[in-house]
Short mmCIF file of the C-alpha atoms (twelve columns), coordinates in Angstrom:
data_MODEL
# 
_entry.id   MODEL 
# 
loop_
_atom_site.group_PDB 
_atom_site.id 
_atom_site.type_symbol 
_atom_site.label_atom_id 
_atom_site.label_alt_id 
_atom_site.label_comp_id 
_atom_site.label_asym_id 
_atom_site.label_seq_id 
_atom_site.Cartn_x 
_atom_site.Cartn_y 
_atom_site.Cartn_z 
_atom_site.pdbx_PDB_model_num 
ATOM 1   C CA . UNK A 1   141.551 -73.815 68.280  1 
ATOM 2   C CA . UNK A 2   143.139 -70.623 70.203  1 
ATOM 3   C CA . UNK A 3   141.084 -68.340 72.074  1 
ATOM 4   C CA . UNK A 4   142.418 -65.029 73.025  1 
ATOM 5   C CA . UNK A 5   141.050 -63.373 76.186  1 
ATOM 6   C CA . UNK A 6   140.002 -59.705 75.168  1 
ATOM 7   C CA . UNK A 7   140.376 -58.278 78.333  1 
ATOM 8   C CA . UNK A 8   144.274 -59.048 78.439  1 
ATOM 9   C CA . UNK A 9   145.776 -58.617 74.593  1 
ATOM 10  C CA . UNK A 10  149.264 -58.640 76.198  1 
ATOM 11  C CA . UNK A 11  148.678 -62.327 77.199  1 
ATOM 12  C CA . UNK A 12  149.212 -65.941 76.404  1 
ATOM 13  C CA . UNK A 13  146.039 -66.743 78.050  1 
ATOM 14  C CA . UNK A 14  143.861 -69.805 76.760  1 
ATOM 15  C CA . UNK A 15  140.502 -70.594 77.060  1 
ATOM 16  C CA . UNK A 16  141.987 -73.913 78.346  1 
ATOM 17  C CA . UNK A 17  143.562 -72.426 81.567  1 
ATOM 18  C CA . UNK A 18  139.999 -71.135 82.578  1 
ATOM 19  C CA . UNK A 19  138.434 -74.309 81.995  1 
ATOM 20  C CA . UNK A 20  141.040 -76.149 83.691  1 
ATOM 21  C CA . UNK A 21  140.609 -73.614 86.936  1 
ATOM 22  C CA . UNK A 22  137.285 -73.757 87.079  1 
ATOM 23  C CA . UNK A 23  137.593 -77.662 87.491  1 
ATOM 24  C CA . UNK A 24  140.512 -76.860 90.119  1 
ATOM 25  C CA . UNK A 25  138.331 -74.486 91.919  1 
ATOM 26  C CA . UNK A 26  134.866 -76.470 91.669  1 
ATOM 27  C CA . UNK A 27  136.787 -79.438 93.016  1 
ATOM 28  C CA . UNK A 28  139.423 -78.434 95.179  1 
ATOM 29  C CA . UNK A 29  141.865 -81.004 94.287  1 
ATOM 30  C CA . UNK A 30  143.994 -80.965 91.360  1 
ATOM 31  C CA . UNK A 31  143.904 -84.858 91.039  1 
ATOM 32  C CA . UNK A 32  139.975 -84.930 90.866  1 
ATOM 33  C CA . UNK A 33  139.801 -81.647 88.626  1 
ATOM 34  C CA . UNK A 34  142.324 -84.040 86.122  1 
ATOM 35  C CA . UNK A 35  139.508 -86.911 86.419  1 
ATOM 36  C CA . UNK A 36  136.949 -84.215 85.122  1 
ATOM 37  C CA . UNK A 37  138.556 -82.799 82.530  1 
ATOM 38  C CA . UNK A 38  140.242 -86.145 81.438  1 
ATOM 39  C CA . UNK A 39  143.921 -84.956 81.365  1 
ATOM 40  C CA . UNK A 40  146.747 -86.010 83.683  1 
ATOM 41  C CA . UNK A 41  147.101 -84.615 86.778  1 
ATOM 42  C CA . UNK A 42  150.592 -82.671 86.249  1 
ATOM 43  C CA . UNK A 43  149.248 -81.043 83.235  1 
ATOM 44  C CA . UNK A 44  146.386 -79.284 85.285  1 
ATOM 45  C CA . UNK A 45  149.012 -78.461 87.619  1 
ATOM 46  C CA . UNK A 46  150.897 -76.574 85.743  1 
ATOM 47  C CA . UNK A 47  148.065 -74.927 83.489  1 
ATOM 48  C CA . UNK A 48  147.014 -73.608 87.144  1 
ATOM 49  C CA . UNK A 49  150.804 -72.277 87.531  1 
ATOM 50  C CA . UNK A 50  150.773 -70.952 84.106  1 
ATOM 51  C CA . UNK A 51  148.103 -69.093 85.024  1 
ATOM 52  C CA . UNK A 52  149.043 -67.696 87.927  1 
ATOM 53  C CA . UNK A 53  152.385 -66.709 86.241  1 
ATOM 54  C CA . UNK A 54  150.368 -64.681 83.697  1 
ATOM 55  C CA . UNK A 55  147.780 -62.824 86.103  1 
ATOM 56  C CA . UNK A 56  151.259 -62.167 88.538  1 
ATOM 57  C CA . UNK A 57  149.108 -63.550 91.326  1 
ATOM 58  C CA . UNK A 58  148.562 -67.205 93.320  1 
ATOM 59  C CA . UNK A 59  144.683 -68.739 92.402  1 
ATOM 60  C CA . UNK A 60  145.130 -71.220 95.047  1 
ATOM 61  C CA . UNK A 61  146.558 -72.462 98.505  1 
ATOM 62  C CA . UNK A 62  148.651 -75.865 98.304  1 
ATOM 63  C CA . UNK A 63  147.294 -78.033 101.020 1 
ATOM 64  C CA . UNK A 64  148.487 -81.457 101.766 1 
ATOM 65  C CA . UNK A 65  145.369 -83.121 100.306 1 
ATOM 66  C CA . UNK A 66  143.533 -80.465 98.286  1 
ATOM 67  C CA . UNK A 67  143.633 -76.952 97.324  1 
ATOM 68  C CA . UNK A 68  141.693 -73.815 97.933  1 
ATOM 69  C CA . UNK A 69  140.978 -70.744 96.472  1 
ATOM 70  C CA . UNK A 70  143.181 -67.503 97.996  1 
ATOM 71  C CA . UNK A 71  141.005 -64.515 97.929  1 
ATOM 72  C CA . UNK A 72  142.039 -63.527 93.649  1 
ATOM 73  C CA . UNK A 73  140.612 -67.034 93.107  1 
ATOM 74  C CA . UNK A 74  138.225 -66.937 95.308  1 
ATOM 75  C CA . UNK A 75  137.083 -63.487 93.333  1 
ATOM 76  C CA . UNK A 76  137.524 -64.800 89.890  1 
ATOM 77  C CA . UNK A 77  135.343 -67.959 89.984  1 
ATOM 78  C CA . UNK A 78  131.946 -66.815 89.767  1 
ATOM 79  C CA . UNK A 79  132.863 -64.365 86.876  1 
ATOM 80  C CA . UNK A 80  134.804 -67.320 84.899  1 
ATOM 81  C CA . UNK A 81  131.791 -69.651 85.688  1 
ATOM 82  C CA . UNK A 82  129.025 -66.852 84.105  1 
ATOM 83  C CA . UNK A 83  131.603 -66.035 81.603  1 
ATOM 84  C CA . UNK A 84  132.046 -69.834 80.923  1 
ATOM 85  C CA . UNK A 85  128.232 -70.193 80.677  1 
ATOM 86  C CA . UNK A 86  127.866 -67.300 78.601  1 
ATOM 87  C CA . UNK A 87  129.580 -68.996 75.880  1 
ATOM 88  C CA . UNK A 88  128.300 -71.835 75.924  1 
ATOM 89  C CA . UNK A 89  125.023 -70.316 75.106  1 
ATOM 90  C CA . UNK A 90  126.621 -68.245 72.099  1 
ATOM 91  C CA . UNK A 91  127.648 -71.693 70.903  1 
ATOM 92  C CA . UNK A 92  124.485 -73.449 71.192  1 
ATOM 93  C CA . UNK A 93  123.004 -70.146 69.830  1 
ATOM 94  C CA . UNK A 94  125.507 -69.932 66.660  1 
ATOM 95  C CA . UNK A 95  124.682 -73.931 65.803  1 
ATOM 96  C CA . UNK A 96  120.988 -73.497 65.983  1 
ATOM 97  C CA . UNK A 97  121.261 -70.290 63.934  1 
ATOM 98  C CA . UNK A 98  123.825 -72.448 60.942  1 
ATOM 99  C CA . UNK A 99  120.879 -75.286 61.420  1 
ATOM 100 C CA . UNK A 100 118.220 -72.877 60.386  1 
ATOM 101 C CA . UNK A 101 116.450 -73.380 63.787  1 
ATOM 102 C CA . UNK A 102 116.969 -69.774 65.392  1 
ATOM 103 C CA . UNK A 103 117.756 -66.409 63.793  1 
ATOM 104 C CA . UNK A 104 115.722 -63.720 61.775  1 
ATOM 105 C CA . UNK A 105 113.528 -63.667 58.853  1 
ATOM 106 C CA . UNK A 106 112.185 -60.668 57.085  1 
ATOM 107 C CA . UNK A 107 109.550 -60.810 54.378  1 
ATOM 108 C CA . UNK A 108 107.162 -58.971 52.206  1 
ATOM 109 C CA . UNK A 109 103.751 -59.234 51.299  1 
ATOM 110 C CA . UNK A 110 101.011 -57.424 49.415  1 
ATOM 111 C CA . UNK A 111 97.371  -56.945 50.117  1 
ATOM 112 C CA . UNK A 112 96.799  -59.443 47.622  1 
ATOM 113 C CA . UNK A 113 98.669  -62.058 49.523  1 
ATOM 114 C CA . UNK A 114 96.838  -61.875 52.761  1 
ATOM 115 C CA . UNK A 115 93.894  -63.540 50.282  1 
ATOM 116 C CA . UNK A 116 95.462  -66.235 49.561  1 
ATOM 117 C CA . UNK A 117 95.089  -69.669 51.788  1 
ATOM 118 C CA . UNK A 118 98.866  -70.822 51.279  1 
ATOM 119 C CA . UNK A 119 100.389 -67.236 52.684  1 
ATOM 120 C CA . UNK A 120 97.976  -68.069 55.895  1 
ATOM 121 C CA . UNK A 121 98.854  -71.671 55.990  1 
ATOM 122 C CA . UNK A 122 103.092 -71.049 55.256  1 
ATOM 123 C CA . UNK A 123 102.925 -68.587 58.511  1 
ATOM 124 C CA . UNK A 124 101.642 -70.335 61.295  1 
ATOM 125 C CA . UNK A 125 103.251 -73.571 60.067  1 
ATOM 126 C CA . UNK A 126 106.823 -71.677 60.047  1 
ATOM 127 C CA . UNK A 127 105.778 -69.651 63.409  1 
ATOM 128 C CA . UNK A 128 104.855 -73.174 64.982  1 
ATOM 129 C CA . UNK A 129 107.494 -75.255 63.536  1 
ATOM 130 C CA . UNK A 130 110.511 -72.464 64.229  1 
ATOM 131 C CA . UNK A 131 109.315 -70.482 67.545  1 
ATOM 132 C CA . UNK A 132 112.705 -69.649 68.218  1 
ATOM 133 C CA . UNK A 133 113.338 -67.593 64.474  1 
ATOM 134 C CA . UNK A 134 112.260 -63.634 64.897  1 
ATOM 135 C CA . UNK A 135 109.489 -63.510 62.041  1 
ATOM 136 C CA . UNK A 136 108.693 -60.081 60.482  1 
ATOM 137 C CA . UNK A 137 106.091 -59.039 57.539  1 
ATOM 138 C CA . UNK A 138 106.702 -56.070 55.912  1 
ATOM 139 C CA . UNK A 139 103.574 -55.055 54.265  1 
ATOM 140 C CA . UNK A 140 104.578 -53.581 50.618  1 
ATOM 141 C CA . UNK A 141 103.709 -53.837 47.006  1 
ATOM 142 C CA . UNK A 142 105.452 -56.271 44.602  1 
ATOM 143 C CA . UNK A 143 106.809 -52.999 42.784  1 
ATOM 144 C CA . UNK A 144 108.380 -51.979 45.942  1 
ATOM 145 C CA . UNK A 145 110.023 -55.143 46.773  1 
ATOM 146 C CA . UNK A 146 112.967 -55.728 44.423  1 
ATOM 147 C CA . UNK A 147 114.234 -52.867 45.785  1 
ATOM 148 C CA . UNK A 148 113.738 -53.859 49.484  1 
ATOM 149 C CA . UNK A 149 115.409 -57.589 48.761  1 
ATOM 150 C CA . UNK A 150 118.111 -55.663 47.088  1 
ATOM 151 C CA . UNK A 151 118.683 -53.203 50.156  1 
ATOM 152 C CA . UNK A 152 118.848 -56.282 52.281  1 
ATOM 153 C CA . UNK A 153 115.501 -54.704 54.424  1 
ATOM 154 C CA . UNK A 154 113.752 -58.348 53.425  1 
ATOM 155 C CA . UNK A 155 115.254 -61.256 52.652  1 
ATOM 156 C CA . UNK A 156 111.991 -62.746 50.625  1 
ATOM 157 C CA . UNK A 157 108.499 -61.735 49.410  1 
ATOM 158 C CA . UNK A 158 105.558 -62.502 48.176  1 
ATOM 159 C CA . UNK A 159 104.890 -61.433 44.895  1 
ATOM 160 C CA . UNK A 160 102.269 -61.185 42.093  1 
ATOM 161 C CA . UNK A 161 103.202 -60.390 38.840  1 
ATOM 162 C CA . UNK A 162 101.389 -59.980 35.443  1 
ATOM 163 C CA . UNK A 163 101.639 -61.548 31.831  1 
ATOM 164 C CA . UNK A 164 105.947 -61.988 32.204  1 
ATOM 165 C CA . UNK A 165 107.643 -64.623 29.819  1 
ATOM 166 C CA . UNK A 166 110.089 -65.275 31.886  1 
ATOM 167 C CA . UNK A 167 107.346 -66.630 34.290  1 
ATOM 168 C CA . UNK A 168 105.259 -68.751 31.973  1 
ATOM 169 C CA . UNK A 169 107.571 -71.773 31.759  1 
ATOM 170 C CA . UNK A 170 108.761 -73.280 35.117  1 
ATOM 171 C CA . UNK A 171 107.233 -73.266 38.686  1 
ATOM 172 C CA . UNK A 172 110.787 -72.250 39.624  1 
ATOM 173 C CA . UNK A 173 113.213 -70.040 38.116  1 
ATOM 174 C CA . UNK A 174 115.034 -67.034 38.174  1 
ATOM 175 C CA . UNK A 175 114.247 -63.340 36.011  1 
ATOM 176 C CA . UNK A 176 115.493 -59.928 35.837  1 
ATOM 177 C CA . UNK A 177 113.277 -57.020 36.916  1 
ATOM 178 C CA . UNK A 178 114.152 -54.797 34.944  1 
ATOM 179 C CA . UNK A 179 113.311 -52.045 37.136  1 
ATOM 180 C CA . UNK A 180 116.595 -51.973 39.287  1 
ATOM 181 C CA . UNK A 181 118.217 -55.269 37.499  1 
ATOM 182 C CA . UNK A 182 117.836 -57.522 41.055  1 
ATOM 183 C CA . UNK A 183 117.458 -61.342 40.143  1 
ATOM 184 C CA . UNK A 184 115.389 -63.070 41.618  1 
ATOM 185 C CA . UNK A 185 115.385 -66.948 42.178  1 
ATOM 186 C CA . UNK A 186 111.543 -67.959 42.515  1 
ATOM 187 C CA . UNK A 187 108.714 -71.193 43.451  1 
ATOM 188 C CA . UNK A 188 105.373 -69.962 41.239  1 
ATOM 189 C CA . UNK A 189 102.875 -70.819 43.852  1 
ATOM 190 C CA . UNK A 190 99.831  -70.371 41.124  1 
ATOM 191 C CA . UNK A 191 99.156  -68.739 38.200  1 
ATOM 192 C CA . UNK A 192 95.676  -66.954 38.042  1 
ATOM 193 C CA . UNK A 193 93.706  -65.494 35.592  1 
ATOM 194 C CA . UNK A 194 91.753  -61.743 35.421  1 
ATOM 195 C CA . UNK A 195 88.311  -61.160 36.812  1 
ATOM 196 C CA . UNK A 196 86.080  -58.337 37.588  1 
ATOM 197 C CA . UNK A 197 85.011  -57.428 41.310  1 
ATOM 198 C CA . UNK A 198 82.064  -55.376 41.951  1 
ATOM 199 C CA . UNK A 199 79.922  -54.972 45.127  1 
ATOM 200 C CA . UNK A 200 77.906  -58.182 46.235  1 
ATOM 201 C CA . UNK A 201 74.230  -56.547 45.231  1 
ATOM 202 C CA . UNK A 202 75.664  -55.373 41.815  1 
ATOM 203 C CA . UNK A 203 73.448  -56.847 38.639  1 
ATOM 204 C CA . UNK A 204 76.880  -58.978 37.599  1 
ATOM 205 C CA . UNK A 205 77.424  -60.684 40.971  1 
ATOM 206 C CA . UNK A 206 75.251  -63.248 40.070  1 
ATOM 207 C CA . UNK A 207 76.955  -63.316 36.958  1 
ATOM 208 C CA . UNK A 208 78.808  -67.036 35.776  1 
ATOM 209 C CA . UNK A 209 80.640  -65.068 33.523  1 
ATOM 210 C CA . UNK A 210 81.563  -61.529 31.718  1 
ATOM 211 C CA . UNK A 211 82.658  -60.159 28.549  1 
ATOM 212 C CA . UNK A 212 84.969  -57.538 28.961  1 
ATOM 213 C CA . UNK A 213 82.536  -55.449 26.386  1 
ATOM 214 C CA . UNK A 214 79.927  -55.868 28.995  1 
ATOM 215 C CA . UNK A 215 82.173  -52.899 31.118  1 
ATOM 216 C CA . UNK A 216 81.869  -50.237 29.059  1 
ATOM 217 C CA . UNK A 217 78.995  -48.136 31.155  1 
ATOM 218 C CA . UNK A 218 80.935  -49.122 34.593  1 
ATOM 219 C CA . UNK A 219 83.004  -46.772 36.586  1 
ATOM 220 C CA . UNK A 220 86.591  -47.953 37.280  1 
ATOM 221 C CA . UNK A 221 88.502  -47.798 40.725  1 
ATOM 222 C CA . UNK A 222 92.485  -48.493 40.167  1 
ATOM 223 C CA . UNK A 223 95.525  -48.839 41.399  1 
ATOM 224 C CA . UNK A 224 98.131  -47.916 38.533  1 
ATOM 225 C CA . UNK A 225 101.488 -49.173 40.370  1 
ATOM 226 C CA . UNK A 226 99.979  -52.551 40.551  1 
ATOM 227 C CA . UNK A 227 102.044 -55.106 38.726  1 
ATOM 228 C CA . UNK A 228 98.680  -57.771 38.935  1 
ATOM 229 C CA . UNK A 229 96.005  -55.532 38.387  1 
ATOM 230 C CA . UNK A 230 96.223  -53.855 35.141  1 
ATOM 231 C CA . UNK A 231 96.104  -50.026 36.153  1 
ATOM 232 C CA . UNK A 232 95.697  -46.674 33.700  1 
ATOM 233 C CA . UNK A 233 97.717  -48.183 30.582  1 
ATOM 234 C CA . UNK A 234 96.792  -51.824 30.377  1 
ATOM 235 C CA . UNK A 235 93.268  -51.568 31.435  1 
ATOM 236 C CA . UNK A 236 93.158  -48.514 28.558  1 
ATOM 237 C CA . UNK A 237 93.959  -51.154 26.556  1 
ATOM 238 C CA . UNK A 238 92.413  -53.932 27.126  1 
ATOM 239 C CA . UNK A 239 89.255  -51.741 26.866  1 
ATOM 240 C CA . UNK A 240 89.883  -50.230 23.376  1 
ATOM 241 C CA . UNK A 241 90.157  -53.852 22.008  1 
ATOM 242 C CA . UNK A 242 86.803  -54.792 24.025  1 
ATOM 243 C CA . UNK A 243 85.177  -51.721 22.012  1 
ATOM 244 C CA . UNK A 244 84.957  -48.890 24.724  1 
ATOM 245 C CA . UNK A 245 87.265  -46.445 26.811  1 
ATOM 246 C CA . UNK A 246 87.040  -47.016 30.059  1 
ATOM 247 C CA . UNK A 247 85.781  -44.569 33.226  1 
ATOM 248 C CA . UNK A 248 88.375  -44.042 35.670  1 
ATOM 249 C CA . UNK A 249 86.962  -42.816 38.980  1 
ATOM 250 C CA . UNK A 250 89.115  -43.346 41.580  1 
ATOM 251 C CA . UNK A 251 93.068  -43.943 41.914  1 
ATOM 252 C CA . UNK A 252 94.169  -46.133 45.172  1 
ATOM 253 C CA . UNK A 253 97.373  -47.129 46.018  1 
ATOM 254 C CA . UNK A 254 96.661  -50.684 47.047  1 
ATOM 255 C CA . UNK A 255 94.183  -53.422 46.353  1 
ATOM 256 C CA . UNK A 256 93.283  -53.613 49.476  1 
ATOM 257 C CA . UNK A 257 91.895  -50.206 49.379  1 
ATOM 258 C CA . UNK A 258 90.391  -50.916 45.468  1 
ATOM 259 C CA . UNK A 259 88.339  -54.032 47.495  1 
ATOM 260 C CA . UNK A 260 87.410  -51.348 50.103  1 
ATOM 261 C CA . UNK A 261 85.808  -48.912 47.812  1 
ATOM 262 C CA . UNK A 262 84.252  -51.359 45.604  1 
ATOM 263 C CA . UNK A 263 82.702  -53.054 48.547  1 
ATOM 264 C CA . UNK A 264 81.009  -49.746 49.453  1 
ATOM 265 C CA . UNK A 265 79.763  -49.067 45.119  1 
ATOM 266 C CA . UNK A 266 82.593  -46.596 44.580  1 
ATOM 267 C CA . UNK A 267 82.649  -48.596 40.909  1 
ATOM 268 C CA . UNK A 268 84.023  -52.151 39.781  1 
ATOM 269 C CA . UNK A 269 87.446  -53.247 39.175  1 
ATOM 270 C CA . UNK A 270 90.028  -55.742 37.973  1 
ATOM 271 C CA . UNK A 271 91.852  -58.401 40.178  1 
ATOM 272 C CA . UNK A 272 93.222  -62.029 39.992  1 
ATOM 273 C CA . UNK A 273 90.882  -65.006 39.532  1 
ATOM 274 C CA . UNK A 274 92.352  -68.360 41.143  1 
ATOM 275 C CA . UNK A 275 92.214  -71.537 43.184  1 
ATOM 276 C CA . UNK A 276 92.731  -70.359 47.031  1 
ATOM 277 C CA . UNK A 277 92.109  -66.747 46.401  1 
ATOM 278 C CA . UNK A 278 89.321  -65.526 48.696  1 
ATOM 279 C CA . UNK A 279 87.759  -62.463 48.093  1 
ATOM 280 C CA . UNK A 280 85.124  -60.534 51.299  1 
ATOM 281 C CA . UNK A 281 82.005  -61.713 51.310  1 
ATOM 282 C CA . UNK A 282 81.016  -57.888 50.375  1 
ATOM 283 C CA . UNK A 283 82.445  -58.368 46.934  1 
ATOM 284 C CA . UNK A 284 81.709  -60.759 44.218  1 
ATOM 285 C CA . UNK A 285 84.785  -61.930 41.144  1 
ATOM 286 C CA . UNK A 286 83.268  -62.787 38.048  1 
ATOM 287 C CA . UNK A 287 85.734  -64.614 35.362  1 
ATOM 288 C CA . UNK A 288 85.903  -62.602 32.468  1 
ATOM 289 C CA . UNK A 289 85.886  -64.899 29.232  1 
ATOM 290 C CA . UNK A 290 87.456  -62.699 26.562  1 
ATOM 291 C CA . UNK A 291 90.352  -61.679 27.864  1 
ATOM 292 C CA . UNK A 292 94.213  -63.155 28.266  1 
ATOM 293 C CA . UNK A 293 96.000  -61.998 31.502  1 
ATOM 294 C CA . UNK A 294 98.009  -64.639 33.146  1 
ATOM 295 C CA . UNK A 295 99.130  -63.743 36.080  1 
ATOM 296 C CA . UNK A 296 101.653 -65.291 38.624  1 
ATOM 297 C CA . UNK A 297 102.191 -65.513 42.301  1 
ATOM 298 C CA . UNK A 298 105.572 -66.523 43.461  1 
ATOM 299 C CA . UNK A 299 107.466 -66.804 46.490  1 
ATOM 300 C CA . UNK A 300 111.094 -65.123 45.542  1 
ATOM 301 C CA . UNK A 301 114.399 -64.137 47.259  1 
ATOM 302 C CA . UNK A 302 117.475 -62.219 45.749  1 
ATOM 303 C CA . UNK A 303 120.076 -65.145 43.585  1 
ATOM 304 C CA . UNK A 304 122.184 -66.605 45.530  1 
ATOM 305 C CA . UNK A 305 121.276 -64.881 49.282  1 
ATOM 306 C CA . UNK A 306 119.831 -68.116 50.439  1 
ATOM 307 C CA . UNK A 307 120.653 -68.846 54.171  1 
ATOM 308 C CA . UNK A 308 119.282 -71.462 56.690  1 
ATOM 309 C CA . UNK A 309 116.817 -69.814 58.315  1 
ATOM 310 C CA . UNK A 310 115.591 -68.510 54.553  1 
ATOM 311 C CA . UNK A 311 115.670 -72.226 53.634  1 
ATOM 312 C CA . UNK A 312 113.123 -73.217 56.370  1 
ATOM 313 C CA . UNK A 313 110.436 -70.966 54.429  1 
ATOM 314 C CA . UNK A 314 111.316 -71.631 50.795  1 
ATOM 315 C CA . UNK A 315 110.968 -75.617 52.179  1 
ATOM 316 C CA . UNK A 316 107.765 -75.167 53.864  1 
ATOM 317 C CA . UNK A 317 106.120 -72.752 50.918  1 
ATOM 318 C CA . UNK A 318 107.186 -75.390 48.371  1 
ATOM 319 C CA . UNK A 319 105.648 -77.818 50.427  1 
ATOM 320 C CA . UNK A 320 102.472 -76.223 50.387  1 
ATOM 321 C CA . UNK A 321 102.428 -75.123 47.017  1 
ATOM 322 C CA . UNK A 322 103.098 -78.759 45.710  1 
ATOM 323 C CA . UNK A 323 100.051 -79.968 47.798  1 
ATOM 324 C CA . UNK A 324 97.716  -76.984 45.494  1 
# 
């Protein structure tokens, strides 16, 4: 391959003739430079007078047994060497970026998420495993992050969604949101089912179980732009069919503030019952036994935007998920 020296676009310049003088110059003898770089001895020769033709200047004295560096040389070695060294570091760099072993990764992640043991476990295994890879978490909902994939701001998320057909079949796949038509490839890490949370000292805590019916005098804290807790419309309904309309109190904009306001008897609310979710030890999640909400957390990237440092995470979460 031909490299072309920026600096001179006028020139026939090689990266070979800088190699080949910084063996000249590190040696000071064309004969042992040759030995080095495992080339003949005339051909360094005149790669050093080809050189010198091109800059318009001599590189080096001619001495009986050995050469040395005239005052151009002697000024351009120490820049060739750092320059030399420089790119051998962007070489090393670009392989261990193509083997998945350096880079950036960018992800998203919902309150949700932080309660669930494999999102814990899948970070400090990739964080330990690649310490060279720049890891960021963008906290976000799962309604904000088709969007985010699609702007290229993440390159994956975590995501819970609710009752979706197109997530009932496979524990990987690919669906359309339909809210900005991104496609997703996916690994379902679990599927969960709906419970009710309500402060540790409330009368259900010690609850086994609830019937949805059982709700009807509670007060409700939401968060409508959930996609895993049923907000204003699906909760509405699920409550007519239970027998009762239901009180809304309070309107939050993430679960993690619905958990907060429960935990201090702002009212009850709806979230996802499942293996590895766990909940504060201020709140309590009662299964509820009448009602049929599957929901589904996944681990999903935009179709076909797969990379190798991308491919270090999906490995490791469907690692982890396969051992749940």
């Amino acid at each position: 391959m031909r490299y072309v020296i920026p600096p001179c676009p006028d020139t026939d310049m090689e990266l070979r003739h800088l190699r080949y003088f910084i063996a000249a110059a590190e040696e000071e003898h064309f004969g042992r430079a040759s030995d080095r770089l495992h080339v003949t001895r005339p051909a360094v020769s005149q790669m050093i007078a080809d050189l010198e033709s091109e800059l318009r200047t001599p590189l080096f004295e001619r001495l009986a047994h050995r050469v040395k560096l005239t005052a151009a040389g002697h000024w351009l070695l120490p820049r060739l060497q750092k320059v030399m060294s420089d790119l051998d570091d962007v070489v090393v760099s670009t392989k261990r970026v193509g083997e998945g072993k350096s880079g950036t990764l960018n992800m998203g992640y919902g309150s949700l998420t932080l309660l669930h043991s494999l999102f814990r476990a899948a970070i400090k295994q990739f964080r330990d495993t690649y310490p060279d890879i720049s890891l960021s978490l963008f906290e976000m909902a799962t309604s904000a992050q088709p969007k985010a994939l699609a702007d290229g701001k993440i390159q994956a998320g975590f995501m819970h969604f609710g009752p979706s057909p197109a997530l009932t079949c496979e524990k990987s796949g690919d669906s359309v949101l339909a809210q900005d038509q991104t496609v997703l490839e996916w690994i379902r890490i679990q599927r969960g089912e709906l419970g009710v949370v309500v402060p540790a000292d409330h009368p259900f805590a010690k609850k086994q179980a609830v019937a949805l019916a059982e709700l009807g005098n509670e007060r409700f804290v939401v968060v409508p732009r959930s996609s895993i807790s049923p907000g204003y419309g699906p909760l509405y309904s699920l409550c007519q069919k239970a027998g009762f309309e239901p009180q809304f109190v309070q309107e939050v904009g993430s679960i993690s503030s619905q958990l907060n306001l429960i935990s201090v008897g702002m009212g009850i609310g709806l979230a996802v019952i499942g293996k590895n979710f766990t909940y504060p030890s201020s709140l309590a999640v009662i299964p509820l036994v009448d009602v049929s909400f599957t929901t589904s957390f996944v681990f999903g990237w935009v179709k076909g935007q797969r990379d190798p440092v991308l491919d270090r995470m999906i490995d490791i979460v469907k690692a982890l998920s396969e051992e749940r």
